[in-house]
Predicted model as a PDB file, atoms N, CA, C, CB and O in Angstrom, pLDDT in the B-factor column:
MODEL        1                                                                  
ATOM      1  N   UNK A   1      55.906  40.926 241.234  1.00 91.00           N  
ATOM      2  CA  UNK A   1      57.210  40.316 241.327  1.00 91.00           C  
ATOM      3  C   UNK A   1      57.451  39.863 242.763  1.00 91.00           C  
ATOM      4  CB  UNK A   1      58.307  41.292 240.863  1.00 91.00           C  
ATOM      5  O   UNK A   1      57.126  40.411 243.816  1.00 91.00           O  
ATOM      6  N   UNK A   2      58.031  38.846 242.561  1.00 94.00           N  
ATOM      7  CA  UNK A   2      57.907  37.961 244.078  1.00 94.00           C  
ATOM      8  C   UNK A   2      60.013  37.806 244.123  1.00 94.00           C  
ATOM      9  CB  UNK A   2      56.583  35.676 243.818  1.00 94.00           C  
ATOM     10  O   UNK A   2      60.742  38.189 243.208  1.00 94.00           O  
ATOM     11  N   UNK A   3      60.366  37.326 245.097  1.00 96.00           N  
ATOM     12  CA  UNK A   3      61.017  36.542 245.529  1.00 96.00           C  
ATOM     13  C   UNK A   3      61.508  35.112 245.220  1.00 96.00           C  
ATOM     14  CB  UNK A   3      60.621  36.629 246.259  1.00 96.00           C  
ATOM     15  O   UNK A   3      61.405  34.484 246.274  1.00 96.00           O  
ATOM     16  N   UNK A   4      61.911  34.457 244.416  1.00 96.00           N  
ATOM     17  CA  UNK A   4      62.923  34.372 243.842  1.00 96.00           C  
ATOM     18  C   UNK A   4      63.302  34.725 242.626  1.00 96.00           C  
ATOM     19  CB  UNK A   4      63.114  33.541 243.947  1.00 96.00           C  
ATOM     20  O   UNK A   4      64.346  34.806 241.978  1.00 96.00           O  
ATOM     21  N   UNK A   5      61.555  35.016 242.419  1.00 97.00           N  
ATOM     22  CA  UNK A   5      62.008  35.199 240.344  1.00 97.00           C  
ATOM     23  C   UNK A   5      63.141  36.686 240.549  1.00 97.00           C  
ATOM     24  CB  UNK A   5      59.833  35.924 238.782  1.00 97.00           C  
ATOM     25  O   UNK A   5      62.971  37.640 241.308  1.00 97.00           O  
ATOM     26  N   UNK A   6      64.273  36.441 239.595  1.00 96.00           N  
ATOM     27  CA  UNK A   6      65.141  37.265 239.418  1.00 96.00           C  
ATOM     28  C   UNK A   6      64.663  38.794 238.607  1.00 96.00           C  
ATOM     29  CB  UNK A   6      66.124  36.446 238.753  1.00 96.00           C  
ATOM     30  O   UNK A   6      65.497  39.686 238.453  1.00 96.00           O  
ATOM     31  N   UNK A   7      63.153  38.950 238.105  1.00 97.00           N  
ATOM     32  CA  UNK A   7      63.478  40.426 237.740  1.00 97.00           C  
ATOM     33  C   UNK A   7      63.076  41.302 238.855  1.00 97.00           C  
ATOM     34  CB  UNK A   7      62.735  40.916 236.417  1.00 97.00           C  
ATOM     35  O   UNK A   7      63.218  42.514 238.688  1.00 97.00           O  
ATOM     36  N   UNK A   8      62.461  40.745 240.280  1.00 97.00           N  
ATOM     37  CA  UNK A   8      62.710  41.484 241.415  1.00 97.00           C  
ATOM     38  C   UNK A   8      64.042  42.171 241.801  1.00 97.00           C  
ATOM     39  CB  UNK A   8      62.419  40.707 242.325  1.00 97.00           C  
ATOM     40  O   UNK A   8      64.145  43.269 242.349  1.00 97.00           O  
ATOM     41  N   UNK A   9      65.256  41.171 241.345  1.00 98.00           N  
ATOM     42  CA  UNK A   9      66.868  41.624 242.105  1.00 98.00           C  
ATOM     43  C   UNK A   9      66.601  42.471 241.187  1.00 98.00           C  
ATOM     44  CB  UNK A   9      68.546  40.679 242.167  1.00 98.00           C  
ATOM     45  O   UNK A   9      66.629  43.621 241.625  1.00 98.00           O  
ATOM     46  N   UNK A  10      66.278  42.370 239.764  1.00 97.00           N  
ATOM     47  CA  UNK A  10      66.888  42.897 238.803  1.00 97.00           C  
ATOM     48  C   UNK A  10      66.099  44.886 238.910  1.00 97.00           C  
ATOM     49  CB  UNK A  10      66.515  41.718 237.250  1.00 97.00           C  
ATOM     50  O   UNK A  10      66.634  45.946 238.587  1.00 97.00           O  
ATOM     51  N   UNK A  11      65.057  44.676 239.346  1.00 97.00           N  
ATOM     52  CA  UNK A  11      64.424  45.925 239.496  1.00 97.00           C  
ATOM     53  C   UNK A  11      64.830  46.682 240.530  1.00 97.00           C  
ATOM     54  CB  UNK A  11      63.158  45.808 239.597  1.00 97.00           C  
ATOM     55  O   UNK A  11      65.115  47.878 240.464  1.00 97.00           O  
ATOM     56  N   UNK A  12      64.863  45.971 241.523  1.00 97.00           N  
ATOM     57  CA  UNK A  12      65.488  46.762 242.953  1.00 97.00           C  
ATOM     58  C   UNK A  12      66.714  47.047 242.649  1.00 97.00           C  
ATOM     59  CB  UNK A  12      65.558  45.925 244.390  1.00 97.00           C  
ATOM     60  O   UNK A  12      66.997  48.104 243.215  1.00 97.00           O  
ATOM     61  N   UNK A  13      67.832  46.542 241.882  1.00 98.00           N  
ATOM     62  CA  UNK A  13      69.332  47.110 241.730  1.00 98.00           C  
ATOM     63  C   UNK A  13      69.099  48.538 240.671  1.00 98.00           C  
ATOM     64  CB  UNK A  13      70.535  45.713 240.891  1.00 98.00           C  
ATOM     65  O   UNK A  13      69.450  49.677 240.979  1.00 98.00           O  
ATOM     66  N   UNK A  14      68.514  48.196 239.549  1.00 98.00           N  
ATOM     67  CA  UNK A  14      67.918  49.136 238.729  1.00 98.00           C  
ATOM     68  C   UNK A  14      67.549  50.461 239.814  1.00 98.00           C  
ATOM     69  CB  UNK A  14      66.551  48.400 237.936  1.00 98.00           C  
ATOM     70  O   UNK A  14      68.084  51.548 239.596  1.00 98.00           O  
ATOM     71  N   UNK A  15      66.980  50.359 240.519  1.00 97.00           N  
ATOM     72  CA  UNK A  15      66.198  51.216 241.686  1.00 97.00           C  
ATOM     73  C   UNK A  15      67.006  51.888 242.676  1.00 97.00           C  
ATOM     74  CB  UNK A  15      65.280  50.338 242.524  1.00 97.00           C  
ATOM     75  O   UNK A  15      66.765  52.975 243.202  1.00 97.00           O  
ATOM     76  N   UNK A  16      67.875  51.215 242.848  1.00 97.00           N  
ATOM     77  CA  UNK A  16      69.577  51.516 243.775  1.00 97.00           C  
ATOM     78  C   UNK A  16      70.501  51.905 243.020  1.00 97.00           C  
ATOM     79  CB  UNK A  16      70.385  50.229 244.486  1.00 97.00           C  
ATOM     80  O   UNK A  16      71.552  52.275 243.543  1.00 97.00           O  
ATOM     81  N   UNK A  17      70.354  51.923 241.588  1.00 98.00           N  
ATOM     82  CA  UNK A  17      71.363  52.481 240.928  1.00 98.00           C  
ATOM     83  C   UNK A  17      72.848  51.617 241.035  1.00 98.00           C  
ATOM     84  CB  UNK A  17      71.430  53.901 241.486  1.00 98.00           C  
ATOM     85  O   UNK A  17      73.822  52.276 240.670  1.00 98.00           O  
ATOM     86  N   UNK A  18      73.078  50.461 241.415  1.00 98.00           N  
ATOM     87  CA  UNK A  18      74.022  49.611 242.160  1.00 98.00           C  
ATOM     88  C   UNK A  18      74.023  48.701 241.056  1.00 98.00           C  
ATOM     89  CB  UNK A  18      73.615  49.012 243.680  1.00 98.00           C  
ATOM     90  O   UNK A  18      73.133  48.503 240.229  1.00 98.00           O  
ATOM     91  N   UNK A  19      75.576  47.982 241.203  1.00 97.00           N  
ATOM     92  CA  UNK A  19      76.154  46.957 239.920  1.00 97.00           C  
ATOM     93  C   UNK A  19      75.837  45.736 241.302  1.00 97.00           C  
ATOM     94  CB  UNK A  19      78.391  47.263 239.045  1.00 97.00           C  
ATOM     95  O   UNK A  19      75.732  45.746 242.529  1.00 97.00           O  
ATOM     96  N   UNK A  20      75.796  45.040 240.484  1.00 97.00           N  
ATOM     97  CA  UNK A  20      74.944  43.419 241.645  1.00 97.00           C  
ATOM     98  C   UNK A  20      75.882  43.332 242.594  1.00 97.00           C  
ATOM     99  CB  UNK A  20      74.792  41.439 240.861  1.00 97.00           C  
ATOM    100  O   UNK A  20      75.763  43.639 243.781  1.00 97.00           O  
ATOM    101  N   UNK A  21      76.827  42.901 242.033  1.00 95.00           N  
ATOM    102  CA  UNK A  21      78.483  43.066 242.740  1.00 95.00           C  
ATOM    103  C   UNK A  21      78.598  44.076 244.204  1.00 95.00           C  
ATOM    104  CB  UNK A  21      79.638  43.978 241.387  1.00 95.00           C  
ATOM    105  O   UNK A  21      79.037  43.735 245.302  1.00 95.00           O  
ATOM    106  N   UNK A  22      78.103  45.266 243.832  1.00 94.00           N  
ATOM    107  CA  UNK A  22      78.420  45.968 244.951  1.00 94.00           C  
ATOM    108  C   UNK A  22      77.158  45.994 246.130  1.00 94.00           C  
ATOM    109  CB  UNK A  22      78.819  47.395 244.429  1.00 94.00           C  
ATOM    110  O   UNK A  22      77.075  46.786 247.069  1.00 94.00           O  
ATOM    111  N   UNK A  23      76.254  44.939 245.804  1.00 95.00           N  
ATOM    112  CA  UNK A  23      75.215  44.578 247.038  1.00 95.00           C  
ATOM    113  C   UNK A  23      75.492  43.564 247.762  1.00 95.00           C  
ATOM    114  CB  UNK A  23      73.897  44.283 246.674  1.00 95.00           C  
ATOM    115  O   UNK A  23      76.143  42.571 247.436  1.00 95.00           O  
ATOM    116  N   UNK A  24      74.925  43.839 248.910  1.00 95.00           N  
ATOM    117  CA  UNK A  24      75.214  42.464 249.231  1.00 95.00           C  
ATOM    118  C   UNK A  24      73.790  41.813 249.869  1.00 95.00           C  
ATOM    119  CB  UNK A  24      76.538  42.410 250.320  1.00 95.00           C  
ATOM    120  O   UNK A  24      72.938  42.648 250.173  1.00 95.00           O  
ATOM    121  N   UNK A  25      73.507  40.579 250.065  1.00 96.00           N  
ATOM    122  CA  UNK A  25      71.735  40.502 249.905  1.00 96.00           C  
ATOM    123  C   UNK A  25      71.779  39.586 251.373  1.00 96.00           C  
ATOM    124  CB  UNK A  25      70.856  39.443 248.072  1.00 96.00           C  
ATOM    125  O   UNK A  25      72.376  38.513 251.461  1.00 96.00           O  
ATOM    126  N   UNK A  26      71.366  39.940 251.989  1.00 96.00           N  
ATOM    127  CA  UNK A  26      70.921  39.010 253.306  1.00 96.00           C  
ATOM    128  C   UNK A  26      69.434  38.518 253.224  1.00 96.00           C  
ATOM    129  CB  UNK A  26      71.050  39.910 254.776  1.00 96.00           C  
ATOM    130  O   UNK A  26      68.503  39.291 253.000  1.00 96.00           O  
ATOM    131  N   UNK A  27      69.290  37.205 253.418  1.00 97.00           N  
ATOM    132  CA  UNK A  27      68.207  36.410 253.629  1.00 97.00           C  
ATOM    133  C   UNK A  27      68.256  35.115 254.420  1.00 97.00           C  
ATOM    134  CB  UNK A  27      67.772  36.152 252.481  1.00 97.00           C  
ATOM    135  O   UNK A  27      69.369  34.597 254.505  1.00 97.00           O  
ATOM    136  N   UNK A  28      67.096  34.420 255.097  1.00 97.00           N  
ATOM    137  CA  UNK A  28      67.350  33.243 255.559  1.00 97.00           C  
ATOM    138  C   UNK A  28      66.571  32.284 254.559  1.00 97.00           C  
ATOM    139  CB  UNK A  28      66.973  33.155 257.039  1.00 97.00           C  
ATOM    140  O   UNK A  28      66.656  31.159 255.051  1.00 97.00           O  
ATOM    141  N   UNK A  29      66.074  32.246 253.742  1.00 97.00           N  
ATOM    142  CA  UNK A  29      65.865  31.794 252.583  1.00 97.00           C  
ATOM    143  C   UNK A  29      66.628  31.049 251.303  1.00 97.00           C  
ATOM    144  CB  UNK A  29      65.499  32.610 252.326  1.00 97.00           C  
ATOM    145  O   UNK A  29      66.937  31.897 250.465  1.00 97.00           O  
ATOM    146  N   UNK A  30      66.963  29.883 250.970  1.00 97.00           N  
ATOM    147  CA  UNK A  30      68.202  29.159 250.712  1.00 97.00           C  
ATOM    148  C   UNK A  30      67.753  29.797 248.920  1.00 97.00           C  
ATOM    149  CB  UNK A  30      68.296  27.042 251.262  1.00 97.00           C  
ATOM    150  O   UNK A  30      68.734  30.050 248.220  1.00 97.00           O  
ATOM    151  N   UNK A  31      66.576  29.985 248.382  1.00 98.00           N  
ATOM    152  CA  UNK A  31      66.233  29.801 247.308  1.00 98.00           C  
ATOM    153  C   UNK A  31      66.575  31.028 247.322  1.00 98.00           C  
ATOM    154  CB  UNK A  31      65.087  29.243 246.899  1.00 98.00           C  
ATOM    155  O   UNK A  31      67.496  31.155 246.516  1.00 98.00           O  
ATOM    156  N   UNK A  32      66.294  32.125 247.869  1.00 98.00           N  
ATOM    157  CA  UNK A  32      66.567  33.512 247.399  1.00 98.00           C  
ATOM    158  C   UNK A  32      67.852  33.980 247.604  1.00 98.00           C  
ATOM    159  CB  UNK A  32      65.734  34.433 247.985  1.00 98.00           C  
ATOM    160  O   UNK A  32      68.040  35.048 247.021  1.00 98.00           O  
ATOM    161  N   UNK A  33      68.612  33.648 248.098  1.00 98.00           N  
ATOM    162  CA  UNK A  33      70.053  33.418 248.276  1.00 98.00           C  
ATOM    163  C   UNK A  33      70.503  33.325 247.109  1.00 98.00           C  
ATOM    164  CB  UNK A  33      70.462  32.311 249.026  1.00 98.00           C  
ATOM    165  O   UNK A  33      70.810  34.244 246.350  1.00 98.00           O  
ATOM    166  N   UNK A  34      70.576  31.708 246.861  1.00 98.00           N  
ATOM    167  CA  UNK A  34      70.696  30.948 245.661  1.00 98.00           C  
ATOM    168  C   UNK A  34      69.963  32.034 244.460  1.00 98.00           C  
ATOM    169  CB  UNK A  34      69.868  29.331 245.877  1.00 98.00           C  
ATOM    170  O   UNK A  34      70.841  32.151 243.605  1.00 98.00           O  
ATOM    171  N   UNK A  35      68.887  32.775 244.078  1.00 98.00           N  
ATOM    172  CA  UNK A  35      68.769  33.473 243.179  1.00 98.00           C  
ATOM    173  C   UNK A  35      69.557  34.840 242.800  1.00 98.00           C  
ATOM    174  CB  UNK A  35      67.713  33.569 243.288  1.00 98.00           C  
ATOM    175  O   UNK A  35      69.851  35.165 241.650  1.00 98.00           O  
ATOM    176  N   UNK A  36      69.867  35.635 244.059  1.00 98.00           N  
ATOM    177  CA  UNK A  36      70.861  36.878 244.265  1.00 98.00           C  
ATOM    178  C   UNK A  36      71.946  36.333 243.590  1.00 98.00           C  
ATOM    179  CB  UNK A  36      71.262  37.358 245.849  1.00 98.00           C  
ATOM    180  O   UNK A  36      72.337  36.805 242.523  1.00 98.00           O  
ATOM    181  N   UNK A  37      72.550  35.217 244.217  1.00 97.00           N  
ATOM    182  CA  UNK A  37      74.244  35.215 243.989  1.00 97.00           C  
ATOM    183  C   UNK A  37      74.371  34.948 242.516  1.00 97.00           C  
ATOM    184  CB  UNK A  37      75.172  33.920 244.919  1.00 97.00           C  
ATOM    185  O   UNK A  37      75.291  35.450 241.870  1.00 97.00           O  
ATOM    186  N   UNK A  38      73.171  33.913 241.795  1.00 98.00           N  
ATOM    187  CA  UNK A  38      73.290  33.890 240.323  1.00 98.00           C  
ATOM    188  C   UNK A  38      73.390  35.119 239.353  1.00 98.00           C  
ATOM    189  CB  UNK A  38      72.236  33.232 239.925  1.00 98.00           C  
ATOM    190  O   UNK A  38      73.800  35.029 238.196  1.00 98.00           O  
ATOM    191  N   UNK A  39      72.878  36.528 240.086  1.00 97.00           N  
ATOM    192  CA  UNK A  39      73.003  37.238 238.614  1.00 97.00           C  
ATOM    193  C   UNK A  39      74.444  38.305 239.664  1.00 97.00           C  
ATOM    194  CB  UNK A  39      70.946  38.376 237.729  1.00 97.00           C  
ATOM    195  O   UNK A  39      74.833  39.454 239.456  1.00 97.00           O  
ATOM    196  N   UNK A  40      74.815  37.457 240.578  1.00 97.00           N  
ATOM    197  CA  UNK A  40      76.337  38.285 241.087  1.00 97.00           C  
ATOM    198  C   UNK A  40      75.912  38.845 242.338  1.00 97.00           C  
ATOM    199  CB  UNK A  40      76.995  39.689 239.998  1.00 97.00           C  
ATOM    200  O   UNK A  40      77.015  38.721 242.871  1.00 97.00           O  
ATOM    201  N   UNK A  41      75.415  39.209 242.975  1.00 97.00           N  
ATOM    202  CA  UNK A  41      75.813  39.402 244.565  1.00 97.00           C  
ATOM    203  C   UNK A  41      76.270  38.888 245.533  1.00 97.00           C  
ATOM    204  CB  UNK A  41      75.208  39.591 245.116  1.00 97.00           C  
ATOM    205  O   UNK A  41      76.346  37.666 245.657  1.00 97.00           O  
ATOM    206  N   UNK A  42      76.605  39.606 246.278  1.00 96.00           N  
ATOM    207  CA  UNK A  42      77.334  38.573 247.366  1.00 96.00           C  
ATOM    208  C   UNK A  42      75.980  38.544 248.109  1.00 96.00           C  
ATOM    209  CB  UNK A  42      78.908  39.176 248.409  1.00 96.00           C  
ATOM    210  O   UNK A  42      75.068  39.365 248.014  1.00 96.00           O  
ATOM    211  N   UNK A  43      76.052  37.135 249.067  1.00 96.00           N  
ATOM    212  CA  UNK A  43      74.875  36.792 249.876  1.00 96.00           C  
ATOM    213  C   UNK A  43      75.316  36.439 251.223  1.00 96.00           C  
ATOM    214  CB  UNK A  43      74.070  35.656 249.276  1.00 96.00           C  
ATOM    215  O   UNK A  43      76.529  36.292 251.368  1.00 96.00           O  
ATOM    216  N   UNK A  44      74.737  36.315 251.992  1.00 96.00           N  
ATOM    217  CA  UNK A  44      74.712  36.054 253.279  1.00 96.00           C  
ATOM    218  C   UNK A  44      73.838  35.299 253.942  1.00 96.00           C  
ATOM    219  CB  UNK A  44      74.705  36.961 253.773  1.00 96.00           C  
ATOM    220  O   UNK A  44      73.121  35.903 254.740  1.00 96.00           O  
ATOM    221  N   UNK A  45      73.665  33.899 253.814  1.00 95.00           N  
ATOM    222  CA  UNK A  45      72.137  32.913 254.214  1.00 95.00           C  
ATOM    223  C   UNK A  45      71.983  33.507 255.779  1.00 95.00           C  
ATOM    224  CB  UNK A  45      72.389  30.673 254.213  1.00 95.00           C  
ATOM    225  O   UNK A  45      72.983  33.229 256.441  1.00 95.00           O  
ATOM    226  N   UNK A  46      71.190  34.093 256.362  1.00 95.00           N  
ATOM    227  CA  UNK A  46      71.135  34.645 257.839  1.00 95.00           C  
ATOM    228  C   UNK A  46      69.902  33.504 258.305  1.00 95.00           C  
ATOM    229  CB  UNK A  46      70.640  36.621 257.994  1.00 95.00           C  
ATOM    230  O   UNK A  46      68.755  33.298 257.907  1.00 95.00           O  
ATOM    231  N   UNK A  47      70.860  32.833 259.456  1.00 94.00           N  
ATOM    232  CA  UNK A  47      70.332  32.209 260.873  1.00 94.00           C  
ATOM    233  C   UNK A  47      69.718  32.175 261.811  1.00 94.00           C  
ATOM    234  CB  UNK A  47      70.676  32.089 261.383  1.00 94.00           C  
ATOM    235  O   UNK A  47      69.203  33.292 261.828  1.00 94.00           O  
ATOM    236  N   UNK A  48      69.505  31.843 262.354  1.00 92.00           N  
ATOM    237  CA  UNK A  48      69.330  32.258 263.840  1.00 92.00           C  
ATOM    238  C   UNK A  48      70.480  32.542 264.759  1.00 92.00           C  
ATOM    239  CB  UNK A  48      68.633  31.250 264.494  1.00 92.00           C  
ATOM    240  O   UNK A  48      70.499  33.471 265.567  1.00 92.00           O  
ATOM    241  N   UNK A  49      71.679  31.445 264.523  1.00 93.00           N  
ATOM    242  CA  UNK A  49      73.201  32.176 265.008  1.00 93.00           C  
ATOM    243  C   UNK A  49      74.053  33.060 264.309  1.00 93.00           C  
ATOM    244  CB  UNK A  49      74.152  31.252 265.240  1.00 93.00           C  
ATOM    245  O   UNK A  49      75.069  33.617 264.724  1.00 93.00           O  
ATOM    246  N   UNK A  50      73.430  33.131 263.016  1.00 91.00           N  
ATOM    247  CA  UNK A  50      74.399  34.097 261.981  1.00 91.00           C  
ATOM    248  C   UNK A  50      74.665  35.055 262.879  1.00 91.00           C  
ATOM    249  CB  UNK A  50      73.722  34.795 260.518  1.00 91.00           C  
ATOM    250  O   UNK A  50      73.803  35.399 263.687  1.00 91.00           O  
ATOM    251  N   UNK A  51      76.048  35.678 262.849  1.00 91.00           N  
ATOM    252  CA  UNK A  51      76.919  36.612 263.271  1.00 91.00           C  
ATOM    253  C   UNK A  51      76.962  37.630 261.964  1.00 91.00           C  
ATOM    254  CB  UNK A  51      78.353  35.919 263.724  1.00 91.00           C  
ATOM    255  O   UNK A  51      77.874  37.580 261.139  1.00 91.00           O  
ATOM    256  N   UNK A  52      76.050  38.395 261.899  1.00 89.00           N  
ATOM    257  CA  UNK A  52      76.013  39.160 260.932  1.00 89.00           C  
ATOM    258  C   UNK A  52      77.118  39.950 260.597  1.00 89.00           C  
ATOM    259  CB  UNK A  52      75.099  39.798 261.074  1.00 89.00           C  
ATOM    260  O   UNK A  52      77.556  39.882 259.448  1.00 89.00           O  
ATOM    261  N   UNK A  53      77.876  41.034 261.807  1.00 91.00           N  
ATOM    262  CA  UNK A  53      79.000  41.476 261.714  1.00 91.00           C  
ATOM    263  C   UNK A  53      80.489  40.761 261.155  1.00 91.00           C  
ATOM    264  CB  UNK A  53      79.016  41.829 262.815  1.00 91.00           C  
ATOM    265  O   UNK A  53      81.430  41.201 260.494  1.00 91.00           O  
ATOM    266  N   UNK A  54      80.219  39.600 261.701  1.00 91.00           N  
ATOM    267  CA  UNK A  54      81.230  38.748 261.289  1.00 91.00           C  
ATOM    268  C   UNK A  54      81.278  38.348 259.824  1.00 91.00           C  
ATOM    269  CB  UNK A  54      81.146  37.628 262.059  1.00 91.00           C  
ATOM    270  O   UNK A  54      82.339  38.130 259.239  1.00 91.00           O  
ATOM    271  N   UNK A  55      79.681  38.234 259.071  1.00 90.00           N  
ATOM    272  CA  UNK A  55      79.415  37.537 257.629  1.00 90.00           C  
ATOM    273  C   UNK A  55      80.264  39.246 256.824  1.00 90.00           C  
ATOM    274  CB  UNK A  55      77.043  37.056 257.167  1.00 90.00           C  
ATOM    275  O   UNK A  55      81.153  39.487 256.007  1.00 90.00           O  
ATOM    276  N   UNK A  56      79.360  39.994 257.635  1.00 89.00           N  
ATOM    277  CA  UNK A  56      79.897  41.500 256.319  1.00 89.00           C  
ATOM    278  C   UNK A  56      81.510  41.526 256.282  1.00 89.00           C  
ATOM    279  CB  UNK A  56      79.343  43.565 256.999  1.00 89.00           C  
ATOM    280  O   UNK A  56      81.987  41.638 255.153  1.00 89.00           O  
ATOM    281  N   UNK A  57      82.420  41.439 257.366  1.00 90.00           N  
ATOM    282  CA  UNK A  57      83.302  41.803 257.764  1.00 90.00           C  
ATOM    283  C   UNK A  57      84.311  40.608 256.917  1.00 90.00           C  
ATOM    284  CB  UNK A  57      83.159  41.988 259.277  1.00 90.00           C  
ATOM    285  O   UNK A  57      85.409  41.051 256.579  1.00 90.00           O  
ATOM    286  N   UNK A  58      84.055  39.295 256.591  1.00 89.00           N  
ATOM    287  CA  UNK A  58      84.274  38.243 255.348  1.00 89.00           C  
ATOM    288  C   UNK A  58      84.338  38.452 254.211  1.00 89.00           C  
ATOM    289  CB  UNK A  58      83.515  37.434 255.190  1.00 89.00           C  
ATOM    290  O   UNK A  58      85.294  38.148 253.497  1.00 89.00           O  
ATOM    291  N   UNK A  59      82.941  39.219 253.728  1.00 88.00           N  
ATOM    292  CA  UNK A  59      82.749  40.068 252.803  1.00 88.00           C  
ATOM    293  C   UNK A  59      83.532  41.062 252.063  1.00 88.00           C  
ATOM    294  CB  UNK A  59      82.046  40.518 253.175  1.00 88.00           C  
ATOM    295  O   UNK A  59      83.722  41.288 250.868  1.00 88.00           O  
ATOM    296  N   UNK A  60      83.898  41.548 253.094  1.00 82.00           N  
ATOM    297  CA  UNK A  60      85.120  42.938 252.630  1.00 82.00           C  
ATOM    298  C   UNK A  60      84.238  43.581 251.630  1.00 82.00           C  
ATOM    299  CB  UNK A  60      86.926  42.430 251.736  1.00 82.00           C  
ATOM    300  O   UNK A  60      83.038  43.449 251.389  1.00 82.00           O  
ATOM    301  N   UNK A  61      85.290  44.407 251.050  1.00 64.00           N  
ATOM    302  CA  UNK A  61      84.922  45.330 250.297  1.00 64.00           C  
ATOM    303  C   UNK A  61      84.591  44.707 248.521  1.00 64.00           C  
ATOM    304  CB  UNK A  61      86.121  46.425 250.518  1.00 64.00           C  
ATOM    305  O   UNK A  61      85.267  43.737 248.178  1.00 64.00           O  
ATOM    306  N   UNK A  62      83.960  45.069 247.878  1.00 60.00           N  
ATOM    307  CA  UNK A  62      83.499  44.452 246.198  1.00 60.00           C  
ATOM    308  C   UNK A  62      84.949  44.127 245.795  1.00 60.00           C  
ATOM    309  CB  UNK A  62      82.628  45.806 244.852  1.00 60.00           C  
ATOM    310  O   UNK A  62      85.997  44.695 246.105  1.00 60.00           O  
ATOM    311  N   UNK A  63      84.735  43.143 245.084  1.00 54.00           N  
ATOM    312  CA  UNK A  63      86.101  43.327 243.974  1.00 54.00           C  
ATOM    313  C   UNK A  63      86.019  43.775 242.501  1.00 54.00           C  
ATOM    314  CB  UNK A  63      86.789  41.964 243.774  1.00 54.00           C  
ATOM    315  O   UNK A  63      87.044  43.866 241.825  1.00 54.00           O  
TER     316      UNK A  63                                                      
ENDMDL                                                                          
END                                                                             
């Protein structure tokens, strides 16, 4: 299992015991991004200027 195919998210949440919702997935990768947020996580495309503190802190808490 690779990176973008989705039964990677799907095994690692399985593995974390975690509802998609309450992860949140950092990558600089537009496709794996784009694959997380489809089955519900929040994402974070990370930069080279990404302000990481600033992206989580947007984020807040799950709804």
């Amino acid at each position: 299992m690779v990176k973008p195919e989705p039964q990677i998210y799907r095994y690692v949440l399985k593995g974390l015991g975690a509802a998609p919702e309450d992860v949140v997935f950092i990558d600089d990768n537009r496709a794996n991004i784009e694959a997380a947020e489809a089955l519900g996580m929040r994402v974070v495309l990370h930069k080279e200027d990404t302000d990481l503190r600033q992206e989580l802190a947007l984020l807040g808490e799950p709804a």
